[in-house]
C-alpha positions as CSV (number, residue, x, y, z in Angstrom):
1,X,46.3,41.5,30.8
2,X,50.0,42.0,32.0
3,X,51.0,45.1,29.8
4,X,54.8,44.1,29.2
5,X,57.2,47.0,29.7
6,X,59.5,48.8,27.2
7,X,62.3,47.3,29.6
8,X,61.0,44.1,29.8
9,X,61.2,43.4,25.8
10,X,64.6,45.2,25.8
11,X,65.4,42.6,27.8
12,X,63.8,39.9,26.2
13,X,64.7,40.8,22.6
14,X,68.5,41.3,23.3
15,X,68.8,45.0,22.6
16,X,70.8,46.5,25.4
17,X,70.2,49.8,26.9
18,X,72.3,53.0,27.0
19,X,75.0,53.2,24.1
20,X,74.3,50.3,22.6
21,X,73.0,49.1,19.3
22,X,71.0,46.3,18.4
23,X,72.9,42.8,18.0
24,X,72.9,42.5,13.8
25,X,70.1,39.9,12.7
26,X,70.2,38.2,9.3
27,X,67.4,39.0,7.3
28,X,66.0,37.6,3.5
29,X,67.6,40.1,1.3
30,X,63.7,41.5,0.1
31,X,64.1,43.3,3.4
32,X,66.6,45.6,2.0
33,X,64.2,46.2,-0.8
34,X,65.2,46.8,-4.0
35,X,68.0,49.3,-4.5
36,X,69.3,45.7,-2.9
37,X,69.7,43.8,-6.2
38,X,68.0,40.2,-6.9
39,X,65.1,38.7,-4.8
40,X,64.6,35.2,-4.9
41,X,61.0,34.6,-5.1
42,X,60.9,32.4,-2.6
43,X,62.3,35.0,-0.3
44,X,59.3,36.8,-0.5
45,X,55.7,36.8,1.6
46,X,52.5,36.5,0.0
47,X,50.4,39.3,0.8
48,X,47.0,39.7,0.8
49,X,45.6,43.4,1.3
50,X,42.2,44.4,2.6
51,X,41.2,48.3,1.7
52,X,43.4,49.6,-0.8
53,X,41.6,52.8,-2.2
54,X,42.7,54.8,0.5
55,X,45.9,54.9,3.0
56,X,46.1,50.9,1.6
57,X,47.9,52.3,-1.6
58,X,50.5,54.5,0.0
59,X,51.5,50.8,2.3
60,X,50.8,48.8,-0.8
61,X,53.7,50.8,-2.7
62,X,55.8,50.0,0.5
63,X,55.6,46.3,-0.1
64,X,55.9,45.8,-3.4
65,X,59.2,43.9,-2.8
66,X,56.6,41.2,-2.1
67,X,53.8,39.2,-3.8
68,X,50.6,41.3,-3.8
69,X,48.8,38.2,-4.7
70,X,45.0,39.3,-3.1
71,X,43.3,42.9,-3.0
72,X,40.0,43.5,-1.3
73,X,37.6,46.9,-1.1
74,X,34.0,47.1,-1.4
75,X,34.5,50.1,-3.2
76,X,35.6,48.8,-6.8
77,X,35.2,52.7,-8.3
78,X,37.8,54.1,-5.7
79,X,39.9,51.1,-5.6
80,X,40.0,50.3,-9.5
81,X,43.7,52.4,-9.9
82,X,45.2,49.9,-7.4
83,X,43.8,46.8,-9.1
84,X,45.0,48.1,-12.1
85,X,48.4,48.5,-10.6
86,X,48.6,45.3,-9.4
87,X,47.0,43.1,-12.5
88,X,48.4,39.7,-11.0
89,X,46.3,39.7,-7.8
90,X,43.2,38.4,-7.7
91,X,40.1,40.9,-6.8
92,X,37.4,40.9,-4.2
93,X,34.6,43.1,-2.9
94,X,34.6,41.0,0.7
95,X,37.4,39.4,2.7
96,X,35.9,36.7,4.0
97,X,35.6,35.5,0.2
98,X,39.3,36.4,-0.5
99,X,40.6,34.9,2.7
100,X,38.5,31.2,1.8
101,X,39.8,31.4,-1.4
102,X,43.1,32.6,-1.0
103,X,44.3,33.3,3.0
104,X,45.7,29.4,3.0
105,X,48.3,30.7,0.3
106,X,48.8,33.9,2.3
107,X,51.8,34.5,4.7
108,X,50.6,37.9,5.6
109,X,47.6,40.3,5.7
110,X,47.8,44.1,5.5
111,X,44.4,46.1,6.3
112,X,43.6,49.6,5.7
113,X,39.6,49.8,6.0
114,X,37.1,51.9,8.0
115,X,38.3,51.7,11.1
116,X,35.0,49.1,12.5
117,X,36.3,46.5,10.5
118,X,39.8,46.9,11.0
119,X,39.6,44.0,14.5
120,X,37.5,40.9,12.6
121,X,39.3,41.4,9.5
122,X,42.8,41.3,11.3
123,X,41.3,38.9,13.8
124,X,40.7,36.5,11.6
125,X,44.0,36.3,9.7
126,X,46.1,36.3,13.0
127,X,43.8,33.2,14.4
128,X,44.6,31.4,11.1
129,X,48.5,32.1,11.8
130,X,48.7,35.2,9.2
131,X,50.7,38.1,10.1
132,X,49.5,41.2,9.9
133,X,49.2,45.1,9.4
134,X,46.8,47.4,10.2
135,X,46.3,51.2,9.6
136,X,45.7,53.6,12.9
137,X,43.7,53.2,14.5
138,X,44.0,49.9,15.7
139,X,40.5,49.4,16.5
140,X,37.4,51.4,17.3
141,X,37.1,49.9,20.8
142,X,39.1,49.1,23.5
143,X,38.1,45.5,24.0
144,X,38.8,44.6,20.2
145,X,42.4,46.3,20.9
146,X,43.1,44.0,24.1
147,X,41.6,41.0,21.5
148,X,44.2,41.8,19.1
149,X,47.2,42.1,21.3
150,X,46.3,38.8,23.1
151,X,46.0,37.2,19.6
152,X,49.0,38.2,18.7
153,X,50.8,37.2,21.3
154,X,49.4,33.8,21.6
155,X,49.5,33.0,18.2
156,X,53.3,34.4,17.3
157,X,53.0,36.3,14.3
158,X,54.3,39.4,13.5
159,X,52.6,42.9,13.7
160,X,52.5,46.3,12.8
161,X,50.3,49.1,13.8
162,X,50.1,52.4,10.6
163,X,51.7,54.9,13.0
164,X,54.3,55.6,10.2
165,X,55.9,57.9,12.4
166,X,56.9,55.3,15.3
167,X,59.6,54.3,13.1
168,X,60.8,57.4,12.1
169,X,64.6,58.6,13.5
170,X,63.2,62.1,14.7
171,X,60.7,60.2,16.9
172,X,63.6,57.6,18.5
173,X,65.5,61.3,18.9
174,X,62.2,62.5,21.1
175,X,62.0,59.0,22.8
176,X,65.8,58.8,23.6
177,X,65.8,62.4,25.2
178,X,63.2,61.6,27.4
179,X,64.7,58.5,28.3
180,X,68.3,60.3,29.3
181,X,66.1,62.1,32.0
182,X,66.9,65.6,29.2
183,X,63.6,67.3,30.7
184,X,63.7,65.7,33.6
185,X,60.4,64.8,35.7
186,X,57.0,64.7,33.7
187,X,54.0,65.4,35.2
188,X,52.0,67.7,32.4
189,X,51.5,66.8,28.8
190,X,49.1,68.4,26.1
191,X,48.4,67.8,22.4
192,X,46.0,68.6,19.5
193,X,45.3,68.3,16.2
194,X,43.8,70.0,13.3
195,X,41.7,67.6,12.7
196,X,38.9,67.4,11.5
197,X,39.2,67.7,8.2
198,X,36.4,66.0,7.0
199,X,32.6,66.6,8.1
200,X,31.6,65.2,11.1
201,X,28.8,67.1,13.8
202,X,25.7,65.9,11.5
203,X,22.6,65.1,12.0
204,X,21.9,61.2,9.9
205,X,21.1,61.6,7.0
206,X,17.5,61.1,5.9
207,X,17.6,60.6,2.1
208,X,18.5,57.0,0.8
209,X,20.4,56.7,-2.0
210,X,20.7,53.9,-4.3
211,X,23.8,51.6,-3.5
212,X,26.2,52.1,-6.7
213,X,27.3,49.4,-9.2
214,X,30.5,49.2,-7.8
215,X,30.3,49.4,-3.9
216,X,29.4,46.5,-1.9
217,X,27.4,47.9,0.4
218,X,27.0,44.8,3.1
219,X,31.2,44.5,2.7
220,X,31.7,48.5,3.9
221,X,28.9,47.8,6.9
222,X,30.6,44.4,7.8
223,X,29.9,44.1,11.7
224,X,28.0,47.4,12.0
225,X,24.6,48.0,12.8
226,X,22.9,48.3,9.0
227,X,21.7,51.4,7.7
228,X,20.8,52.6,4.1
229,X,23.5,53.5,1.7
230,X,24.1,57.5,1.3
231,X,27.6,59.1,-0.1
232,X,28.5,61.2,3.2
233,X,30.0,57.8,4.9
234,X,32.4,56.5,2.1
235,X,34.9,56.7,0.9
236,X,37.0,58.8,3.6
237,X,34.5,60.4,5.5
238,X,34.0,56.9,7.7
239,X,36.0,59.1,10.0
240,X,33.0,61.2,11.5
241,X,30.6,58.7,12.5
242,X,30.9,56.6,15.4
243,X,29.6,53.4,14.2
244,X,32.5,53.3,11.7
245,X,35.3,55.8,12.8
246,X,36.6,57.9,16.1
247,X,36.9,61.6,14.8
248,X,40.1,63.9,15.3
249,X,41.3,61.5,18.5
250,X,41.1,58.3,16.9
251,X,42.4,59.6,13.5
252,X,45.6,61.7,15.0
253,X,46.3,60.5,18.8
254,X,48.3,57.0,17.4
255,X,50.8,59.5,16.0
256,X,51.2,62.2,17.7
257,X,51.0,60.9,21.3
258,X,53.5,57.5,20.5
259,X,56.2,59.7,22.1
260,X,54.8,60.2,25.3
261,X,53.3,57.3,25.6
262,X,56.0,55.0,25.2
263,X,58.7,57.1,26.2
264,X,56.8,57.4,29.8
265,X,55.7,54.1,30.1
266,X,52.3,55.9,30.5
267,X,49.9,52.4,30.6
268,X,46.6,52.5,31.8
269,X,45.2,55.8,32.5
270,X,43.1,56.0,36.4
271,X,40.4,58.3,35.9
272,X,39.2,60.5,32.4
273,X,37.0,63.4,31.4
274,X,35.5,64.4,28.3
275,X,34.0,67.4,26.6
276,X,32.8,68.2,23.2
277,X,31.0,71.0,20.8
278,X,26.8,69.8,20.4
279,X,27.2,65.6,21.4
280,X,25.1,63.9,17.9
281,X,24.0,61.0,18.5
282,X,25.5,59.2,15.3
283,X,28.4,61.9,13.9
284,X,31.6,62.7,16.4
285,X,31.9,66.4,17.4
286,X,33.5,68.9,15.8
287,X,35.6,69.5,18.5
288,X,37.2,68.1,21.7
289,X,38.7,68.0,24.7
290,X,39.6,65.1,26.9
291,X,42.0,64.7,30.2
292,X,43.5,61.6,31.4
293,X,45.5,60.9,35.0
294,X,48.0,58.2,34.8
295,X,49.4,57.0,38.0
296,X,53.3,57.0,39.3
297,X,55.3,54.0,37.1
298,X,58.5,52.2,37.7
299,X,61.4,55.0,37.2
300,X,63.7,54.5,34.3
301,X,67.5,53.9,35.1
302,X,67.2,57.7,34.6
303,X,63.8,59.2,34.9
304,X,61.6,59.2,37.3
305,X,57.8,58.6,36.3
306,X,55.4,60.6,38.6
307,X,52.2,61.1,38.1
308,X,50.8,62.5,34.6
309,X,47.9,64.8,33.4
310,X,47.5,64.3,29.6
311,X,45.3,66.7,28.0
312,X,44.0,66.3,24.3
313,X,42.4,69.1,22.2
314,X,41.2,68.8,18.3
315,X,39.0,70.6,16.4
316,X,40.8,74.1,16.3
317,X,41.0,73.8,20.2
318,X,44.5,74.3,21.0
319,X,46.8,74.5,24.4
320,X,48.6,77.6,25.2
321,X,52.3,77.8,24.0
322,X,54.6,77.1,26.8
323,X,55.9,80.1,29.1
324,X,59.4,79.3,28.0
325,X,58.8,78.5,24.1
326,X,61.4,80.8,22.4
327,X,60.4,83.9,21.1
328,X,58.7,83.8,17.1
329,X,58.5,79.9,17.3
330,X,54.7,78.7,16.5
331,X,53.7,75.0,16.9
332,X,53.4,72.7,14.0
333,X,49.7,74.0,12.6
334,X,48.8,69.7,12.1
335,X,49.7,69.2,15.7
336,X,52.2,68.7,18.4
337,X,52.6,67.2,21.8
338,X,53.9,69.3,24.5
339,X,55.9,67.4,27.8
340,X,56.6,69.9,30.5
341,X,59.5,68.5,32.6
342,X,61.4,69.7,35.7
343,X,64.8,70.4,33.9
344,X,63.1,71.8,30.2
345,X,60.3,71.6,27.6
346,X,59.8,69.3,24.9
347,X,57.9,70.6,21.8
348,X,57.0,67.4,19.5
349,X,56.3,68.2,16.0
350,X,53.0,66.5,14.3
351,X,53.8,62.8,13.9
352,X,56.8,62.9,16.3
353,X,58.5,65.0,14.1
354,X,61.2,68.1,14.7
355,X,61.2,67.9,18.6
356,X,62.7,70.6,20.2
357,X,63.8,72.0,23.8
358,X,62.7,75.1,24.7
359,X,66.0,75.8,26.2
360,X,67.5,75.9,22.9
361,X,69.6,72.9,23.9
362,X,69.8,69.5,21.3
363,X,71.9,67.2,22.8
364,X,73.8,64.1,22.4
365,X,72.6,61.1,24.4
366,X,72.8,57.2,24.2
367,X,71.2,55.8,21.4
368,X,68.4,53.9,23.5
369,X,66.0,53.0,20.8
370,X,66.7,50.6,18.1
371,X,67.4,51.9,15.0
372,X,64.7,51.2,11.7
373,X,65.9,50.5,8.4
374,X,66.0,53.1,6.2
375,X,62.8,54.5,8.7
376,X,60.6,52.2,6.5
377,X,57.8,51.3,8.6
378,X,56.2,48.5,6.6
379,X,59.3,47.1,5.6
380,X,60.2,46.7,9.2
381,X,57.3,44.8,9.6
382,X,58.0,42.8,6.4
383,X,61.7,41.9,8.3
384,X,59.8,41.0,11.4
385,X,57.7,38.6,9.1
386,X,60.3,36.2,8.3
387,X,62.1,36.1,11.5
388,X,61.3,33.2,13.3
389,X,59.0,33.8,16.8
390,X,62.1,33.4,18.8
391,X,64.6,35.7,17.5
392,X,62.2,38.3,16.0
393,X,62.8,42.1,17.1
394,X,59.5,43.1,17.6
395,X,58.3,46.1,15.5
396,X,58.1,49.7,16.8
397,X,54.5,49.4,16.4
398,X,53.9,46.1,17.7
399,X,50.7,45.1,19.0
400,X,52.1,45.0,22.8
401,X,52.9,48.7,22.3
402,X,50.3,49.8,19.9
403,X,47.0,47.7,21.6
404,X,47.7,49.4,25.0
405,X,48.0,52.8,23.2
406,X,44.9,52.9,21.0
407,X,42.9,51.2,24.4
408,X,43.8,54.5,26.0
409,X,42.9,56.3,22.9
410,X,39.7,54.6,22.4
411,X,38.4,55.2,25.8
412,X,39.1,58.6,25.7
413,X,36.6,58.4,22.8
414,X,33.5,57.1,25.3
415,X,34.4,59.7,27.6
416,X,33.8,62.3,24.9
417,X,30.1,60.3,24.4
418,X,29.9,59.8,28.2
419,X,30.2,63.7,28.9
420,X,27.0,64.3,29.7
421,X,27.6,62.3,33.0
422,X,29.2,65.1,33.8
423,X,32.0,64.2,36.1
424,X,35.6,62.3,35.8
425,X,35.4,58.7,34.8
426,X,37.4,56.5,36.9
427,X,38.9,54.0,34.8
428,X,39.8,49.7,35.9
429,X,42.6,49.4,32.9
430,X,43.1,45.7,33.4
431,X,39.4,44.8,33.6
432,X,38.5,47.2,30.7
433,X,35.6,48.9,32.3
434,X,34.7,52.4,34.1
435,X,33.8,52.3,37.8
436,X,31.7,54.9,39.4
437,X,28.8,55.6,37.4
438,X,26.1,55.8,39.1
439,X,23.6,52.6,38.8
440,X,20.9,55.4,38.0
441,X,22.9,57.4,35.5
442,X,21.4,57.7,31.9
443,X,22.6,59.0,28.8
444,X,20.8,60.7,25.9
445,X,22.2,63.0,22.8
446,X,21.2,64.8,20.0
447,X,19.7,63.5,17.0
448,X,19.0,66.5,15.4
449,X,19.4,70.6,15.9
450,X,16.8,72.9,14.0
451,X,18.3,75.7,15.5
452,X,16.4,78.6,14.1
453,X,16.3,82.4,13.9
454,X,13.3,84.2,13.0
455,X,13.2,87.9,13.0
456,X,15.8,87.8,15.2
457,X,14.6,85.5,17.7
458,X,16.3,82.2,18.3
459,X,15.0,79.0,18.5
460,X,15.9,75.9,19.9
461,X,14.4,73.4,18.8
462,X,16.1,69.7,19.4
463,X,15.6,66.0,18.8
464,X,17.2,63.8,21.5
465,X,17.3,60.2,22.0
466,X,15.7,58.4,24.4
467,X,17.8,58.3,27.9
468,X,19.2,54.6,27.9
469,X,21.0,53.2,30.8
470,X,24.9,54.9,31.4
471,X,26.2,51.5,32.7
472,X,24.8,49.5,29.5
473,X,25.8,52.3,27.4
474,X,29.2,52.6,28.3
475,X,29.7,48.8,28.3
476,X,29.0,48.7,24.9
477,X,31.6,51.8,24.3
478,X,33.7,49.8,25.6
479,X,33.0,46.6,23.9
480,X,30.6,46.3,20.9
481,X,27.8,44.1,20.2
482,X,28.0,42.5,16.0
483,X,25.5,42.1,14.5
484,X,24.4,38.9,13.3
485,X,26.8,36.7,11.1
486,X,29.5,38.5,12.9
487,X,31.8,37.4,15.5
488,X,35.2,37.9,17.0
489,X,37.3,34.8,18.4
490,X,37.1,34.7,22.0
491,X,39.9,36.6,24.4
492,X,42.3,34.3,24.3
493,X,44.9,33.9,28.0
494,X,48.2,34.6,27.9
């Protein structure tokens, strides 16, 4: 797929570069929200919402300017205070109920569910002409992001990744630095995050517990491979376990590497490497580091774009602070993103927030980024909603910006499980696959540690899996296999 440039929608969308602002567009007066005064209903979308016990609620409250008309989780228990706060919309355990009873009276879907059902669910309603949102990350794998993004595109709708922060004015203020050539040449980036915060470097668990009253267990495990029912993998805690989340870099990297992504055109990284605390074969690591190579880009009309080395730590790992930071600043303890130019330092807060120059300086440049209303990032999706496919301004977190970041993101993830290879993973971005592993190569990890002391003796004492095939493997990192009775559209060409 032709990854379209930040330039090249500039152009296309009418927003002109340096100094400029954004022509004005006429939007339905719900946009404003409702400080605004009267609605008419029929200015409004119909929305239909798929997870709502979680991060759902906090975009649910965003919307309200809108008819909630359909809620969906297969956790009734955890999701019973939204249905309660929303006692028009019909209620469902499974989406694929709601959306054949109600996705034909629908205009648009929001989803907010574990993160391995966030591509069918979203694939589904953008195939039927819905538009949609979905929380970060995007998908789990990189092939279901690239599915998504050609979707959208071919289909016209509009979309909106849950980076909040993309449409926040401290992130355009990073963004538009960068852009004015402020640090000048980038060629070294790192980031982390505190995350996790949740468990995750666990063996499976053995018990089986009975499936509650209120959870629909075959809803949560959608196109999963099944397994029993037990507490540690809902609600929240999807997040540590691979069939179902991505850990610290899946959770995090949508936020807090949006500025240097975008703002350096970074695209498809070349090559990767991956390392971890004890590799489980079924629970992410505790910990992580992973380094990505992007090649030389197109300059900007004032930065160049050499060559990058993006370096990602979680887990309490953490870079050093920069030789220049000045004196008694600490990075933001969440998380940051550091770019290390030729002219300065830029020091981006967790979420794109608070950047700062280590030269102390905060200047005044052209405003290159469009400005968000009121930083509201599902209400900027909501605007982009009723715009018409020609003269929509495409969201901050738009599927052609946000698939291309959470690909990158979500390979980075099977070169964390891929680290026992040991060596750096050359990587074919437009054909989605890795391209020097060795036809012999296997892979095996841990299924359980009984690490053991005894008198003060240790003992190691490990369960591994049996070595499968690195190619196969890693294919199937890359993208998954359903299983039965679940299928994603075919990759559409655009």
């Amino acid at each position: 797929m032709a990854e379209l440039s930040r330039r090249d929608f500039l152009k296309k969308s009418g927003i002109a570069l340096a100094g400029m602002m954004v022509a004005p567009t006429i939007v339905p007066a719900s946009v404003l929200g409702k400080s605004a005064g009267y609605t008419a209903p029929s200015d409004k979308l119909n929305i239909l919402a798929v997870g709502v016990g979680g991060r759902g609620a906090a975009d649910l409250a965003e919307m309200e300017t809108e008819n909630i008309i359909g809620l969906c989780d297969c956790d009734w228990k955890y999701a019973k205070p939204i249905f309660d706060k929303y006692p028009k919309a019909k209620c469902y355990s499974d989406y694929r109920r709601m959306y054949d009873d109600m996705l034909k009276d629908a205009d648009a879907v929001m989803v907010a569910t574990a993160d391995h059902t966030h591509a069918i669910i979203a694939a589904d309603a953008i195939v039927a002409g819905k538009h949609v949102y979905v929380e970060k990350p995007l998908t789990l794998y990189p092939y279901e992001s690239r599915l998504l993004t050609n979707l959208a595109k071919k289909h016209k709708v509009a979309t909106q990744m849950g980076n909040q922060s993309t449409s926040h004015a401290h992130t355009r203020t990073a963004r538009n630095w960068l852009a004015n050539g402020e640090i000048g040449e980038v060629t070294r980036i790192e980031a982390f995050t505190n995350r996790p915060i949740w468990p995750q470097g666990m063996a499976t668990p053995k018990e089986v517990m009975k499936v509650p009253k209120t959870m629909d267990w075959e809803a949560f495990i959608g196109p999963a491979k099944f397994r029993p029912y037990h507490s540690t993998y809902t609600p929240w805690n999807f997040r540590g376990w691979w069939d179902f989340g991505s850990g610290a870099l899946g959770d995090m990297a949508n936020h807090i590497l949006h500025v240097p992504f975008r703002g350096l055109e970074l695209g498809y990284p070349t090559s990767v490497i991956g390392s971890s605390t004890m590799l489980m074969s079924d629970s992410c690591p505790t910990a992580e580091k992973i380094t990505f190579k992007f090649p030389a880009r197109d300059n900007l009309p004032k930065l160049a774009l050499p060559p990058v080395e993006l370096t990602w730590y979680d887990g309490g790992l953490m870079p050093n602070l920069p030789d220049d930071m000045p004196k008694g600043m600490k990075f933001d303890p969440n998380g940051v993103s550091v770019l290390y130019g030729t002219k300065d330092t830029m020091v981006v807060g967790n979420s794109g927030t608070a950047p700062i120059l280590c030269s102390g300086r905060n200047p005044e440049v052209p405003q290159i980024c469009r400005e968000v209303m009121n930083d509201n990032h599902q209400q900027d999706w909501i605007r982009a909603c009723k715009e018409s496919p020609e003269n929509r301004v495409a969201c901050e977190s738009d599927f052609m910006y946000a698939g291309p970041l959470n690909e990158m993101i979500t390979m980075g993830v099977a070169a964390v499980r891929l680290q026992g290879l040991n060596q750096w993973l050359d990587w074919d971005g437009e054909n989605m696959r890795f391209t020097n592993i060795p036809a012999d190569a296997t892979i095996s990890n841990v299924i359980e540690d009984k690490f053991q002391i005894h008198d003060g003796h240790p003992t190691f004492d490990r369960t591994y899996t049996e070595p499968v095939d690195a190619n196969l493997y890693a294919e199937r990192l890359i993208r998954p296999v359903y299983r039965d009775g679940w299928t994603l559209p075919e990759m559409p060409l655009v």
